[in-house]
C-alpha positions in Angstrom: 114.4 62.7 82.6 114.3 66.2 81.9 113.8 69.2 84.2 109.5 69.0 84.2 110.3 65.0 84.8 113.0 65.8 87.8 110.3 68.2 89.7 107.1 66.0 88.8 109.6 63.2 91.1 109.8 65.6 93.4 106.3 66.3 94.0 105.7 63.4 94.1 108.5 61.9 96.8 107.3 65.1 98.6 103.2 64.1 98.2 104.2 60.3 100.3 105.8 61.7 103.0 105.0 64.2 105.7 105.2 67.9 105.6 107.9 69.0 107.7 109.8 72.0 107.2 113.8 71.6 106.0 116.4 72.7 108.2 117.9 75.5 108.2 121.1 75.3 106.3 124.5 75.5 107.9 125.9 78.0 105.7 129.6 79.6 105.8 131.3 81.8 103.1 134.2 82.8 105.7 136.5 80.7 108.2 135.2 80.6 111.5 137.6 83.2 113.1 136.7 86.1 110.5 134.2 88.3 110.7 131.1 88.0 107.9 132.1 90.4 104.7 128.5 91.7 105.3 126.2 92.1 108.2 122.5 91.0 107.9 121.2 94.4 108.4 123.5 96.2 105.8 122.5 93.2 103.0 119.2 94.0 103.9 119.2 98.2 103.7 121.2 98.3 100.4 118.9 95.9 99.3 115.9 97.3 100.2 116.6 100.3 97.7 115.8 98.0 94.4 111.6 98.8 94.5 110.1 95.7 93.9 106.8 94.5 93.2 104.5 92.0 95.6 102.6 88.8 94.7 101.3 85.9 96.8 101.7 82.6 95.8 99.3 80.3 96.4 98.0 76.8 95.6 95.1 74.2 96.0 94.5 72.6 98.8 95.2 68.7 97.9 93.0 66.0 99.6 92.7 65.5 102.7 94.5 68.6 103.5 93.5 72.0 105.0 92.4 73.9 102.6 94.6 76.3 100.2 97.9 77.3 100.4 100.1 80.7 100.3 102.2 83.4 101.0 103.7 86.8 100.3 106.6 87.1 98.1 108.6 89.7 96.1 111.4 87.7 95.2 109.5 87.1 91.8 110.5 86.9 88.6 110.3 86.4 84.8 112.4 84.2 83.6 112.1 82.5 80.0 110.2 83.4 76.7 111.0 79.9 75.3 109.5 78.1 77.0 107.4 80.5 79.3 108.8 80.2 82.3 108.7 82.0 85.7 110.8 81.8 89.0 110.5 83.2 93.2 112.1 82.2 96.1 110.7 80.8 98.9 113.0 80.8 102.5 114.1 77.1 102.6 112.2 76.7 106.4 109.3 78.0 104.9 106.1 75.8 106.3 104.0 76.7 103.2 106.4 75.5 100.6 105.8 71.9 101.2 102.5 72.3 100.8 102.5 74.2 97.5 105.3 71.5 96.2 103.3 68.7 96.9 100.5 70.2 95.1 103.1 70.5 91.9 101.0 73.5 90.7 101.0 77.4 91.7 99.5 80.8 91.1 101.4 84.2 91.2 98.8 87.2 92.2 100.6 90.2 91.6 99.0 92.5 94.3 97.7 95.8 93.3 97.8 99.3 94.6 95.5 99.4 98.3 96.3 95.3 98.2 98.4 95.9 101.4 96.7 94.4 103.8 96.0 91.7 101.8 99.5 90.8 101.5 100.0 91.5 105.3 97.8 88.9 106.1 99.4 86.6 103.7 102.6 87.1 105.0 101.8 85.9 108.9 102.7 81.8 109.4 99.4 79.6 111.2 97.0 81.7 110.6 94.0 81.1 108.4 95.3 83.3 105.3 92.2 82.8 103.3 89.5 83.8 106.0 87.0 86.2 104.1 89.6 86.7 101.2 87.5 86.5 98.0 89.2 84.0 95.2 88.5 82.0 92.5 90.1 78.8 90.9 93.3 79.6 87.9 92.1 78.0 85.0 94.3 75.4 84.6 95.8 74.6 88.0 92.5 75.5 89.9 95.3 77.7 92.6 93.7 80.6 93.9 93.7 83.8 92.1 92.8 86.5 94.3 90.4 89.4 93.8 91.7 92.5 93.0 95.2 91.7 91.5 96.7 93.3 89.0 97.3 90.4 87.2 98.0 86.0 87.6 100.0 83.6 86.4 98.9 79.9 86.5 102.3 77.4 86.8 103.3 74.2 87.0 106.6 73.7 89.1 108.9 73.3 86.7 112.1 73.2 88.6 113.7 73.7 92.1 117.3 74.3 93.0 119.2 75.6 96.3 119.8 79.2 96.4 121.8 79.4 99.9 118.9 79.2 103.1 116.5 80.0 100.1 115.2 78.0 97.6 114.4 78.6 93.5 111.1 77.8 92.0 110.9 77.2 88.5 106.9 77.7 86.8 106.3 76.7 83.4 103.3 79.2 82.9 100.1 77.6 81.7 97.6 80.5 81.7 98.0 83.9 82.8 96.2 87.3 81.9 96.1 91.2 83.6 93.6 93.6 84.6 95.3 96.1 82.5 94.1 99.3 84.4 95.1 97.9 87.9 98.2 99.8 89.2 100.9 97.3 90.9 101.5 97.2 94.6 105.2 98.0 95.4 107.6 97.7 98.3 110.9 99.9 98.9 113.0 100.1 102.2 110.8 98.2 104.3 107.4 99.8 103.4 104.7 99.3 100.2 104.2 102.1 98.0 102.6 103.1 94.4 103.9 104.2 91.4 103.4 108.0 90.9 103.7 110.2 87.5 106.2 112.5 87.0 
């Protein structure tokens, strides 16, 4: 079947039944009677010293349903030449990824410098994360790609696999292009910030 054949099955399986959220993962890398070999908030302060950029992923609204989907991510990534292909993560209790898989399409809006409270809003859960946010539809998957960004990148999923309490998208890229003056919107230890020349 293929990879592009095993995710289409997905999206589909996933498009006949209702969105619910997955469990959390019971997840243990040490015996129950020794301590963790690293705590959450050290992970997360190392970590936080690899700058990253910030996109929001989002995707149509299918039918029936309310409106578009997304959310903030900078677990985003290139990831093939041949074919083109793109990955990001997506926290496997996520209530946004079900609605982006069943749509089986996505777009990545790489958020530019002064885009950060645009990404704020997109990073809340319930609320309406389009309200007043200007868009139009990615050529090909008709996602939407948000004013302002630095650049886009239209997908297909391609692929999803388990990464621990996260999971890996796979996009096959269908379209994509960049506003080539746009500076990129970054985040390091816990707070966005812009490139600068030295």
């Amino acid at each position: 079947m293929g990879h592009a054949g095993a995710a289409a099955a997905a999206v589909r399986y996933l498009g006949a039944r209702p969105v619910e959220a997955l469990p959390r993962p019971e997840l243990r890398c040490v015996r129950e009677d020794e301590p963790p070999p690293v705590g959450h908030g050290e992970f997360r302060r190392v970590l936080g010293s690899f700058a990253t950029g910030v996109t929001v992923i989002t995707a149509p609204g299918a039918e029936g349903a309310d409106g578009p989907a997304g959310f903030a991510c900078q677990s985003f990534s290139s990831l093939s030449l041949e074919p083109p292909l793109v990955c990001f993560l997506v926290g496997r209790t996520s209530t946004t990824w079900p609605r982006i898989a069943r749509a089986g399409v996505f777009c990545v809006n790489v958020l530019g410098a002064g885009q950060d409270e645009l990404c704020r809003a997109f990073a809340v859960s319930g609320a309406d994360k389009f309200a007043g946010v200007a868009y139009d539809p990615a050529p090909v998957s008709g996602s939407p790609r948000l004013a302002g960004a630095a650049a886009w990148i239209d997908c297909a999923v391609h692929a999803v696999h388990t990464g621990g309490d996260h999971l890996i998208v796979v996009g096959r890229v269908a379209a994509l292009g960049a506003d080539g003056t746009t500076e990129p919107l970054l985040f390091h230890r816990g707070r966005f910030a812009r490139l600068r020349d030295h």
